[in-house]
MMTF fields as JSON, N, C-alpha, C and O atoms, coordinates in Angstrom:
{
  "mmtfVersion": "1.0.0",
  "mmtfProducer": "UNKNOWN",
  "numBonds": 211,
  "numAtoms": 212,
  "numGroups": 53,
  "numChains": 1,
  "numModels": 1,
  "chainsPerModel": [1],
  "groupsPerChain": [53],
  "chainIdList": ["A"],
  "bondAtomList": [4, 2, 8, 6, 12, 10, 16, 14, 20, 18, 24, 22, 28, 26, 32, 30, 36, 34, 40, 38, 44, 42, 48, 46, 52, 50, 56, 54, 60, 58, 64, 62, 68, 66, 72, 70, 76, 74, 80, 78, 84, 82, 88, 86, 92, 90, 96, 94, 100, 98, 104, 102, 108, 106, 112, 110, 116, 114, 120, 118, 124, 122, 128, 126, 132, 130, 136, 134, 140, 138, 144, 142, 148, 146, 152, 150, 156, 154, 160, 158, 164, 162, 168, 166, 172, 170, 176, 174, 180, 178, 184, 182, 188, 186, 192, 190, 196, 194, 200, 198, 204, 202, 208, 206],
  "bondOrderList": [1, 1, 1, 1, 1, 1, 1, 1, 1, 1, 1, 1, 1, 1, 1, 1, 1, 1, 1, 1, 1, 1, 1, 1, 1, 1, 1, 1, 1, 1, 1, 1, 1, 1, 1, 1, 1, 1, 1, 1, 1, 1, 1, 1, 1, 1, 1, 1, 1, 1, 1, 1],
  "groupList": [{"groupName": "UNK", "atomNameList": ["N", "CA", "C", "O"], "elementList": ["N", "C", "C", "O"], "formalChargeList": [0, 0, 0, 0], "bondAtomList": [1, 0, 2, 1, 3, 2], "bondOrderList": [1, 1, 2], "singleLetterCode": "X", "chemCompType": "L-PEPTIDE LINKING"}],
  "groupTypeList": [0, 0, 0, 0, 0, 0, 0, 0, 0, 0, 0, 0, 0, 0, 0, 0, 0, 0, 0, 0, 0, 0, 0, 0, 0, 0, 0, 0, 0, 0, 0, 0, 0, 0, 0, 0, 0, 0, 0, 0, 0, 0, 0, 0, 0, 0, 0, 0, 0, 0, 0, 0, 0],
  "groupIdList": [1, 2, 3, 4, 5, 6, 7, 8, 9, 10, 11, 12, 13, 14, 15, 16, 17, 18, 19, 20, 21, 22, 23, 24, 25, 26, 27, 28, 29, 30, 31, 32, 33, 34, 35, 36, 37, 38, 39, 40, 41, 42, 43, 44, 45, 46, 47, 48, 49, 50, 51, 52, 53],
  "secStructList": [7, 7, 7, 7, 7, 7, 7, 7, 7, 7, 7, 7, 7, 5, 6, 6, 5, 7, 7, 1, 7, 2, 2, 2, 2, 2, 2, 2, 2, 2, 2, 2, 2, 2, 1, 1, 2, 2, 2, 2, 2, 2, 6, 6, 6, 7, 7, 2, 2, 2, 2, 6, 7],
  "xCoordList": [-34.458, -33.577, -32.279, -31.675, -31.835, -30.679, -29.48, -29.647, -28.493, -27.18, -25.623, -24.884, -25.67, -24.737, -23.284, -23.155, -21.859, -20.691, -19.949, -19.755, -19.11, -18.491, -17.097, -16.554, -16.439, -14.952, -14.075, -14.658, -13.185, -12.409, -10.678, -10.361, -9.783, -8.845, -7.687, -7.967, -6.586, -5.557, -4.224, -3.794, -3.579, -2.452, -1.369, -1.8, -0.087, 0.932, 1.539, 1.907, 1.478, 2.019, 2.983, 2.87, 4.124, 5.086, 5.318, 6.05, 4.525, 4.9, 3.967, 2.846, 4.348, 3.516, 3.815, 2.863, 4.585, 5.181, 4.025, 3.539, 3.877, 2.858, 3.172, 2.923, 3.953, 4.895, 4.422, 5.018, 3.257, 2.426, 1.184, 0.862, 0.139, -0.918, -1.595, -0.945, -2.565, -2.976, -2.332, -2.247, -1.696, -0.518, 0.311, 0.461, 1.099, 2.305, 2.279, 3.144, 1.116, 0.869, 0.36, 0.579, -0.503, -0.31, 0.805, 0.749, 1.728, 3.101, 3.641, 4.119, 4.119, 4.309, 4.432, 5.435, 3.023, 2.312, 3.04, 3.966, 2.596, 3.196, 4.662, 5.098, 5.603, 7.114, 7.292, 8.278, 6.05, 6.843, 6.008, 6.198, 5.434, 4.606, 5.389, 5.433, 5.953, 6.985, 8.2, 8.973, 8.815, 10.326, 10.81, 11.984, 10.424, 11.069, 10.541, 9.413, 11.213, 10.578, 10.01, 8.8, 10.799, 10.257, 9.369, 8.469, 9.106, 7.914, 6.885, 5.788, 7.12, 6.14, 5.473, 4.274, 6.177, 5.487, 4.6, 3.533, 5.367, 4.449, 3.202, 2.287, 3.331, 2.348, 0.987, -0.018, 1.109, 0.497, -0.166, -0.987, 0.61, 0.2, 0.525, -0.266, 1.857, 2.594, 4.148, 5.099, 4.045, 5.387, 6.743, 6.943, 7.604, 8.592, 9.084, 9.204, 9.338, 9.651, 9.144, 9.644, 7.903, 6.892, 7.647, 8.061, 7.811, 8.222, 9.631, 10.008, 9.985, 11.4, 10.896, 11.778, 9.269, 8.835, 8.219, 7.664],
  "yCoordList": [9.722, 9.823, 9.063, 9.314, 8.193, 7.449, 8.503, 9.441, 8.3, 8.621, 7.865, 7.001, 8.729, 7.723, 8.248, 9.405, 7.206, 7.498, 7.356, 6.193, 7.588, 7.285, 6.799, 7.625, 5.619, 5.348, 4.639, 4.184, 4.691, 4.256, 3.658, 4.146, 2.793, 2.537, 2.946, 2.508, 3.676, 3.611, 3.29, 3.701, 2.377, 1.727, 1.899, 1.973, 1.959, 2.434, 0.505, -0.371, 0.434, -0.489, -0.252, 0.523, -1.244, -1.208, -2.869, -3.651, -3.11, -4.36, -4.959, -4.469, -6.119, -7.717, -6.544, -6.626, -5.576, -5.135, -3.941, -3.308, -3.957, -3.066, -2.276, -2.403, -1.001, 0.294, 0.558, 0.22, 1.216, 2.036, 1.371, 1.144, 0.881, 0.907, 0.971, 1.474, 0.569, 1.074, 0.554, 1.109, -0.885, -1.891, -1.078, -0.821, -0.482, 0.444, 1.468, 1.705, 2.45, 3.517, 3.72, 4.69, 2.334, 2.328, 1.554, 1.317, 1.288, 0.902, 1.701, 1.857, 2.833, 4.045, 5.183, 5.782, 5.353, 5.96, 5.129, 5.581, 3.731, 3.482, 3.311, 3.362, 3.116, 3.958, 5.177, 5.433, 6.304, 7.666, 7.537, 8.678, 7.04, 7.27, 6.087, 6.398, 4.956, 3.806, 4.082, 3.517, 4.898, 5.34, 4.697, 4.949, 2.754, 1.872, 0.819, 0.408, 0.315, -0.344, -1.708, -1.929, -2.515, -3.852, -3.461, -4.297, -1.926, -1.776, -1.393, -1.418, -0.945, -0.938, -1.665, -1.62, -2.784, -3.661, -4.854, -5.42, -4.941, -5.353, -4.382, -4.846, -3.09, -2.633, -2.415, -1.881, -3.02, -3.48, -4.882, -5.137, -5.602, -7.246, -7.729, -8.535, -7.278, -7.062, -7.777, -7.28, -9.468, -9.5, -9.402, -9.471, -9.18, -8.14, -9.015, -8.479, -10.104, -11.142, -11.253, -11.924, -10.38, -10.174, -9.254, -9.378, -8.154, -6.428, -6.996, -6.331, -7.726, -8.084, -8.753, -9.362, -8.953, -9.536, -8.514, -8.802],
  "zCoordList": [-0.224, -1.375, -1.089, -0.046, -1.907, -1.771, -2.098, -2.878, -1.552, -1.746, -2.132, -1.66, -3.214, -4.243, -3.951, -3.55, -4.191, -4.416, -4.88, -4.525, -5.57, -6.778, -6.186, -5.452, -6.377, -5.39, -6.922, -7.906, -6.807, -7.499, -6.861, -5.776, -7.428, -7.234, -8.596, -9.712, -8.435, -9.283, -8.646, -7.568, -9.627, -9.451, -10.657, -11.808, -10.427, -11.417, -11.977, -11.194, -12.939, -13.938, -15.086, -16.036, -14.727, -15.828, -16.17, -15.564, -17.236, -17.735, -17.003, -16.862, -16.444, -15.323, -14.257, -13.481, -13.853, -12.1, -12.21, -13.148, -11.09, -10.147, -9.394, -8.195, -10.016, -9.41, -7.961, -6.938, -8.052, -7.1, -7.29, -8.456, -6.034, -5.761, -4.147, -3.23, -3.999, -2.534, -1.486, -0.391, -1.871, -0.498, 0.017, 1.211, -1.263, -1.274, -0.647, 0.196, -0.958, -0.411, 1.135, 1.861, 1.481, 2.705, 3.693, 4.9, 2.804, 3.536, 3.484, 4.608, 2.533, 2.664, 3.625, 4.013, 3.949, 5.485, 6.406, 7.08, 6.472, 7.782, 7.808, 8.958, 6.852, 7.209, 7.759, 8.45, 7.416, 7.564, 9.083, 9.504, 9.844, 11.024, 11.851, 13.042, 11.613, 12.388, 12.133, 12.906, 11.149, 10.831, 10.744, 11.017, 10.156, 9.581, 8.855, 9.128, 7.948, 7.005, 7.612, 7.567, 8.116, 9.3, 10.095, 10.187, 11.154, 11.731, 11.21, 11.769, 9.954, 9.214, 8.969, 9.244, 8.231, 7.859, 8.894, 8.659, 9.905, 11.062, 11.7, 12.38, 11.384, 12.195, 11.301, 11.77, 9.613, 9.133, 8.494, 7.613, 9.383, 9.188, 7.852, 7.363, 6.966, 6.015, 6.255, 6.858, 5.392, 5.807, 4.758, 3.546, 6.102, 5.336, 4.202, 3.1, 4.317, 3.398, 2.016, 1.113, 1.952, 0.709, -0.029, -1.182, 0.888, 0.34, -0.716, -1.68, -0.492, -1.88, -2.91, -3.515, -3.587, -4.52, -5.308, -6.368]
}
């Protein structure tokens, strides 16, 4: 018998901008686990230079 799963993605939109979605949320996590926004973003191969667009 096969086994099925149902997955989905939701993301927050205002206008063209893209409030909240899964990038965010896992940059998110890794602020509150690196306790900074630059190690964050490096310790996700995320550059910081992006995060201001």
């Amino acid at each position: 018998m096969k086994r099925y799963s149902i997955k989905s993605r939701i993301w927050i939109e205002a206008g063209d901008n893209v409030l909240l979605g899964e990038g965010r949320v896992v940059l998110l996590k890794a602020i509150d686990e690196q306790g900074s926004l630059s190690q964050a973003a490096k310790s996700i191969n995320m550059s910081y230079k992006k995060l201001g667009h």
